[in-house]
GUMITOR-496544 format. One record per residue (C-alpha): residue number from 1; residue in one letter; y, x, z. Coordinates in Angstrom, 1 decimal. Layout:
BEGIN
NUM | A | Y | X | Z
...
END
This chain:
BEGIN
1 | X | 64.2 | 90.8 | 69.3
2 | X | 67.5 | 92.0 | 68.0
3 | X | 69.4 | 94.4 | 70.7
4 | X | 72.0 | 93.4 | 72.3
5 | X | 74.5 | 95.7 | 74.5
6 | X | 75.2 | 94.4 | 78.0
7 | X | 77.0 | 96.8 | 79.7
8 | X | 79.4 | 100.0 | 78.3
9 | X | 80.9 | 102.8 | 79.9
10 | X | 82.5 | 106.2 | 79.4
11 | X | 81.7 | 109.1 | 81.8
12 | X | 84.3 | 110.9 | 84.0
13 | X | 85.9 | 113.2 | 81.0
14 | X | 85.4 | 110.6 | 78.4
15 | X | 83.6 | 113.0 | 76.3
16 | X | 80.3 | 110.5 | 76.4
17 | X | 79.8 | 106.6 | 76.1
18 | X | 76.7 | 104.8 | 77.9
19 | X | 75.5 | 101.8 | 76.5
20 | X | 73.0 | 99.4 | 78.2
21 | X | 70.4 | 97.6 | 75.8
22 | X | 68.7 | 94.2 | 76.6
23 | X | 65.5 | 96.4 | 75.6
24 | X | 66.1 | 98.1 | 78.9
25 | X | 67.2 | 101.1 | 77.4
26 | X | 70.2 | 103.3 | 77.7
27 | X | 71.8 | 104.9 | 75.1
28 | X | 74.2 | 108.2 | 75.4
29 | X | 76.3 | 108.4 | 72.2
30 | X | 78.9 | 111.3 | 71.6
31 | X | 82.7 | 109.4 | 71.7
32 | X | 84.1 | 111.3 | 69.0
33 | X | 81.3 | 111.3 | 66.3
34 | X | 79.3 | 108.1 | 67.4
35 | X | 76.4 | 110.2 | 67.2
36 | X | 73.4 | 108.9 | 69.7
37 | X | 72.4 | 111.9 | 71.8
38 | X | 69.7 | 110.3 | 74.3
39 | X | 67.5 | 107.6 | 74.9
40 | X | 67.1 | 106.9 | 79.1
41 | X | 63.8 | 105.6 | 79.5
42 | X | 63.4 | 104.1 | 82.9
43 | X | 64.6 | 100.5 | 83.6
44 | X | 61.9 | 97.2 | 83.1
45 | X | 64.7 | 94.6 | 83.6
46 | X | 68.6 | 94.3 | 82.0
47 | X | 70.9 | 96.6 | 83.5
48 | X | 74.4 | 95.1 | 84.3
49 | X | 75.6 | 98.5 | 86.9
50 | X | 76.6 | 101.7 | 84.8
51 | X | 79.2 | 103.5 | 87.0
52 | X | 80.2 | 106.9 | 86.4
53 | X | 80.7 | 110.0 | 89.0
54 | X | 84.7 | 110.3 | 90.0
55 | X | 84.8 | 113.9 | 88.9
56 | X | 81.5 | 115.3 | 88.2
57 | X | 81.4 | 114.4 | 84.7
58 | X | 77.4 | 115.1 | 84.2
59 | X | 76.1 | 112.2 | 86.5
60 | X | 76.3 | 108.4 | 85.5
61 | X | 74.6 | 105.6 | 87.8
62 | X | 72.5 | 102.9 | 86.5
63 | X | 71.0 | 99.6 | 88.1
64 | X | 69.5 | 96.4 | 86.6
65 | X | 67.9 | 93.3 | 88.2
66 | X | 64.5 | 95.6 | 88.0
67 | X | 65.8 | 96.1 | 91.5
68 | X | 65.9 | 100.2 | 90.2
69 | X | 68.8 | 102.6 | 91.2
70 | X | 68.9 | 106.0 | 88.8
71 | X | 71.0 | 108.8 | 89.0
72 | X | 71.6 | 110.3 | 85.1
73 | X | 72.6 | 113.2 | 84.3
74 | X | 74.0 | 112.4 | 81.2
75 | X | 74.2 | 116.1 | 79.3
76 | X | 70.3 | 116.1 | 79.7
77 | X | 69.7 | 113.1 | 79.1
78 | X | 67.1 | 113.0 | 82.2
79 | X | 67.0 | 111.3 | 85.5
80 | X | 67.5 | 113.2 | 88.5
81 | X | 66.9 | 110.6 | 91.4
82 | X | 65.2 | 107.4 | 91.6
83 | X | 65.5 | 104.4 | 94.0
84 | X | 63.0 | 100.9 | 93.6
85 | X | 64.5 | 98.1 | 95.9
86 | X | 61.3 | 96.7 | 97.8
87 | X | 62.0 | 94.1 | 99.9
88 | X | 58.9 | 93.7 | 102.2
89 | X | 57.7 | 90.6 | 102.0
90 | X | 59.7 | 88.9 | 99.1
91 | X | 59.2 | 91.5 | 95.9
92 | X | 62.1 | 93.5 | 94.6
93 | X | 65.5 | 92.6 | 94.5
94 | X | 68.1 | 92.9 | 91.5
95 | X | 71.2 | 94.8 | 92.3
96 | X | 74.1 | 93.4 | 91.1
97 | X | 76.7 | 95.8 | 91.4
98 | X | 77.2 | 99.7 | 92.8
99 | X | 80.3 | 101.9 | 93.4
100 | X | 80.7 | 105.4 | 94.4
101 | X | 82.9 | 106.7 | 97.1
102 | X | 86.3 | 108.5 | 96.4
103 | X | 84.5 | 111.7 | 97.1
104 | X | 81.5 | 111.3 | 95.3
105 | X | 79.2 | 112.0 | 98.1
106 | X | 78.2 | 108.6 | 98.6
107 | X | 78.0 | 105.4 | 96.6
108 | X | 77.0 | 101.7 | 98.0
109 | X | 75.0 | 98.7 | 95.6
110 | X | 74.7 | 94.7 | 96.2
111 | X | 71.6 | 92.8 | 95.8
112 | X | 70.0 | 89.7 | 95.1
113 | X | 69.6 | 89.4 | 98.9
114 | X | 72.4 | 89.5 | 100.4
115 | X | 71.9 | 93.4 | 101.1
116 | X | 74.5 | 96.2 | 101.3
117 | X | 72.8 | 99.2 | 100.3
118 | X | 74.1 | 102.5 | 101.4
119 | X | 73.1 | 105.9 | 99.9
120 | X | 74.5 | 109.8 | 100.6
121 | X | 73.9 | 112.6 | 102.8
122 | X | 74.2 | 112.8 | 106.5
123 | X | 73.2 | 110.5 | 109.1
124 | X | 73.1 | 106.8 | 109.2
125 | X | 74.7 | 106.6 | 112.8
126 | X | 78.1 | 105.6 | 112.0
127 | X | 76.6 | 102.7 | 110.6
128 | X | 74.7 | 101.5 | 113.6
129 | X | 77.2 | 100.1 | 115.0
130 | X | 77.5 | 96.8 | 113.3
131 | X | 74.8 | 94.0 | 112.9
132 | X | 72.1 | 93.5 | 110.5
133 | X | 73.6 | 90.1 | 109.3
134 | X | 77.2 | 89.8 | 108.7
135 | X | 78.6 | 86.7 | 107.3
136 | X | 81.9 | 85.0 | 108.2
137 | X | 81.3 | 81.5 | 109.5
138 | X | 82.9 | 79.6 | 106.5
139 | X | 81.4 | 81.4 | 103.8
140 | X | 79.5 | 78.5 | 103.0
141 | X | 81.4 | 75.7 | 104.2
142 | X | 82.3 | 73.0 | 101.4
143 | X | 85.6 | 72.5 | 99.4
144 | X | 87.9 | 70.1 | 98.4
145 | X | 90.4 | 69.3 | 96.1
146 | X | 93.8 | 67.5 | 96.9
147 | X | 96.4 | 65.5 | 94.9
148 | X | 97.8 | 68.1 | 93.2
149 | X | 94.3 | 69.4 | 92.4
150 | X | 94.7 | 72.3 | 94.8
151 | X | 91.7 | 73.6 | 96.9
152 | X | 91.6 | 72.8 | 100.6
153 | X | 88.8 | 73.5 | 103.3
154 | X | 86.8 | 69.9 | 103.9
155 | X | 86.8 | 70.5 | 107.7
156 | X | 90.4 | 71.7 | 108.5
157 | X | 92.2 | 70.4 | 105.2
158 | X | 93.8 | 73.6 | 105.6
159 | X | 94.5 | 76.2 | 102.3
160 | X | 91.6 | 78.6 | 102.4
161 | X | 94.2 | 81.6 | 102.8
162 | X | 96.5 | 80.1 | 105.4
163 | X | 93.1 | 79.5 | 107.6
164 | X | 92.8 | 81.8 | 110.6
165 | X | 90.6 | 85.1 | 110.4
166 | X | 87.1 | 83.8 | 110.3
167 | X | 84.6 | 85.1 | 112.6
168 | X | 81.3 | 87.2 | 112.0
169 | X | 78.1 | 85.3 | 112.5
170 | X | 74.3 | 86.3 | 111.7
171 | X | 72.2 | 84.6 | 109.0
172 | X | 71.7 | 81.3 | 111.2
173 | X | 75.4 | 81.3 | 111.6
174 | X | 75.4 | 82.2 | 115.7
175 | X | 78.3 | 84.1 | 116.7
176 | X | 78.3 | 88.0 | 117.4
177 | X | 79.8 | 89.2 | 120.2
178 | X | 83.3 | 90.1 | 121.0
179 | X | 83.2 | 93.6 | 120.0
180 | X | 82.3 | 93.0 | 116.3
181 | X | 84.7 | 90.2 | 116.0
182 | X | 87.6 | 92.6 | 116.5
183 | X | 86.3 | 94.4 | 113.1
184 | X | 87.7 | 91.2 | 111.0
185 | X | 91.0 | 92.1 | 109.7
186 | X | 93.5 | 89.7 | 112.4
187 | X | 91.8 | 90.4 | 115.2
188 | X | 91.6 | 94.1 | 116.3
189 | X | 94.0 | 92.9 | 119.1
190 | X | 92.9 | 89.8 | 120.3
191 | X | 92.3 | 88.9 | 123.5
192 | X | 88.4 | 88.9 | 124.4
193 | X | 88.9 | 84.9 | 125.4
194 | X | 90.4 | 84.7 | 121.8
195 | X | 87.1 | 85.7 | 120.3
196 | X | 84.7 | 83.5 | 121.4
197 | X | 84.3 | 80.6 | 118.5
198 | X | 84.2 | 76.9 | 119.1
199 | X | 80.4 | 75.7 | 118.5
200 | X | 79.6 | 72.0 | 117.4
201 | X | 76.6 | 70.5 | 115.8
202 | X | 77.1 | 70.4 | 111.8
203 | X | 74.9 | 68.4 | 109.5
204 | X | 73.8 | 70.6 | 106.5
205 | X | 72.8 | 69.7 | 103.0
206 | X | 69.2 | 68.3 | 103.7
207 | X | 70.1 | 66.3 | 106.3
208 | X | 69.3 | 69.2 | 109.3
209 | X | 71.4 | 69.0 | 112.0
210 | X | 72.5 | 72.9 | 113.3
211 | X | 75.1 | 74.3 | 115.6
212 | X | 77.5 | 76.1 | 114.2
213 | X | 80.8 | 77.4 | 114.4
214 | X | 83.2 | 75.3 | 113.5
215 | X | 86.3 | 77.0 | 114.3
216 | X | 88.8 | 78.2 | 116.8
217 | X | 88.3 | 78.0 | 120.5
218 | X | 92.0 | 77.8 | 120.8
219 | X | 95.2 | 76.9 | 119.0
220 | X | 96.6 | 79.3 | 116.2
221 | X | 99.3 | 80.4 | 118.4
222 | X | 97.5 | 80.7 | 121.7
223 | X | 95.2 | 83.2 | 119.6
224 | X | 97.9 | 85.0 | 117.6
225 | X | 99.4 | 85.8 | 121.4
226 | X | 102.6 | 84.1 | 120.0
227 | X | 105.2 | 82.5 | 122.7
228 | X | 105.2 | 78.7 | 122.4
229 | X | 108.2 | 78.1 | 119.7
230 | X | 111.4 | 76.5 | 121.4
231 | X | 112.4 | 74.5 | 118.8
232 | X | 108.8 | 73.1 | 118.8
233 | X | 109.4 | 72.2 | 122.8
234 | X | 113.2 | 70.4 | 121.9
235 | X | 111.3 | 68.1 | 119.0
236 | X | 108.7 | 67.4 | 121.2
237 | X | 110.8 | 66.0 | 124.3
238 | X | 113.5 | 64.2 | 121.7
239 | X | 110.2 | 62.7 | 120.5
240 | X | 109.4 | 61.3 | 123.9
241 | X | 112.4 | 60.8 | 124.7
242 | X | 112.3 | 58.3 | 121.7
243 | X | 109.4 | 56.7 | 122.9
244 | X | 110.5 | 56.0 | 126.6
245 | X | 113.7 | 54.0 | 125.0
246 | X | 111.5 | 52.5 | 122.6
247 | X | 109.2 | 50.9 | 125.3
248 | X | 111.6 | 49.9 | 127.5
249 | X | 113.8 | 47.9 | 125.0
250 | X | 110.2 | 46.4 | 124.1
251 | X | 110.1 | 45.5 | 128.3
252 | X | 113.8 | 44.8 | 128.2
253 | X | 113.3 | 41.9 | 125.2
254 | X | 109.9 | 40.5 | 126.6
255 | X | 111.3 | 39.8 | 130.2
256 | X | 114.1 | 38.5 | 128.4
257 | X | 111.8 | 35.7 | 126.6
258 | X | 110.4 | 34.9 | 129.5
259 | X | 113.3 | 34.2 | 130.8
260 | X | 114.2 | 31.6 | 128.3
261 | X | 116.7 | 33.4 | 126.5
262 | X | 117.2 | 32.8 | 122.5
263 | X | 118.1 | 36.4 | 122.0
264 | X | 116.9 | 38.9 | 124.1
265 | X | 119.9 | 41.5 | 125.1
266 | X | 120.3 | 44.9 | 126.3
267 | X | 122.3 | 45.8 | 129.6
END
């Protein structure tokens, strides 16, 4: 098999350059000479996640569809901590992608799953407070194009950006309550009434009919708390207006037949 690199990065000082091999083997070369300087020996998969330390220039990151997370420290060229990603009941799943924190203390990685994974030192109870599952409710609703080959949401036929804040559902897409939906950006200060979806029954690929949200229990401006617009209310009674006198000349020229007139008149 003749190597191929997948993935290349420099650590924090730029003194070092880490390249991933599709033999599942990462490389440390010097940046200045090109000289190789290690050979990390861990991964069984292709790695796609090398991401360096913010400002401890020793330690680079590495993860691969393996579903293993490593800590390097680069200078050695030895691993100082070690994470498999065992999913009970369905194997190992391949992380995708992996950041550190500002502060280096902590760092976060995406799987194959759907999974946020969150590593670092303290307690886990700040993050207790939101669900397991968190998806919005049009993550997976389908897409159209228009005329002008622009994309529009099938069920609203609305732009994708100009849509309302979606809300948070679980993996069967059933709402979460109120107090998570104020965490979506648009709705910290909405009205609790305001955040309580719509529900209908929605027919999914295979045929399966679910219930599901299918979008806003009220209009955008009843939720946005924004007073009816006055101009709105003038067009609107012009418009009936319009259609009163429209109906009754319709009345006017009909009794006007009747009557055995050639050419019905107005008063």
């Amino acid at each position: 098999m003749k190597p191929k690199v997948t993935m290349i990065a420099w650590n924090q000082n730029d003194n070092y350059v880490i390249t991933a091999v599709n033999n599942h083997l990462l490389k440390v070369w010097n940046s200045c000479t090109g000289q190789l300087l290690h050979d990390l020996v861990g991964h069984a998969d292709e790695v796609f996640v090398l991401e360096t330390h913010p400002f401890d220039s020793r330690i680079m990151l590495s993860a691969g569809h393996d579903g293993n997370i490593f800590i390097w420290d680069i200078t050695k060229g030895m691993k100082t901590k070690h994470y498999f990603n065992m999913i009970e009941g369905q194997g190992h799943g391949a992380v995708f992608d992996c950041k550190f924190s500002p502060d280096g203390q902590h760092f976060a990685c995406t799987d194959s799953h759907g999974h946020l994974l969150i590593f670092g030192f303290g307690c886990s109870r700040p993050y207790e407070k939101i669900p397991d599952q968190m998806f919005f409710h049009t993550d997976y609703r389908p897409l159209i194009r228009d005329s002008n080959n622009y994309v529009l949401d099938e069920q609203t036929q609305q732009a994708p950006h100009l849509m309302p804040p979606p809300f948070l559902v679980d993996v069967d897409g059933n709402p979460h309550p109120t107090k998570y939906q104020r965490l979506v950006p648009g709705r910290e200060n909405c009205a609790d009434e305001h955040l309580i979806p719509q529900l209908g029954y929605v027919a999914t690929s295979d045929g399966e009919v679910v219930e599901q949200v299918i979008g806003q229990q009220t209009v955008d401006q009843d939720e946005q708390g924004l007073e009816p617009s006055i101009l709105d209310g003038m067009i609107r009674q012009l418009q009936l207006q319009q259609d009163q006198r429209i109906g009754a000349d319709q009345e006017s020229a009909s009794s006007g037949l009747q009557n055995g007139e050639g050419t019905p008149r107005r008063g």
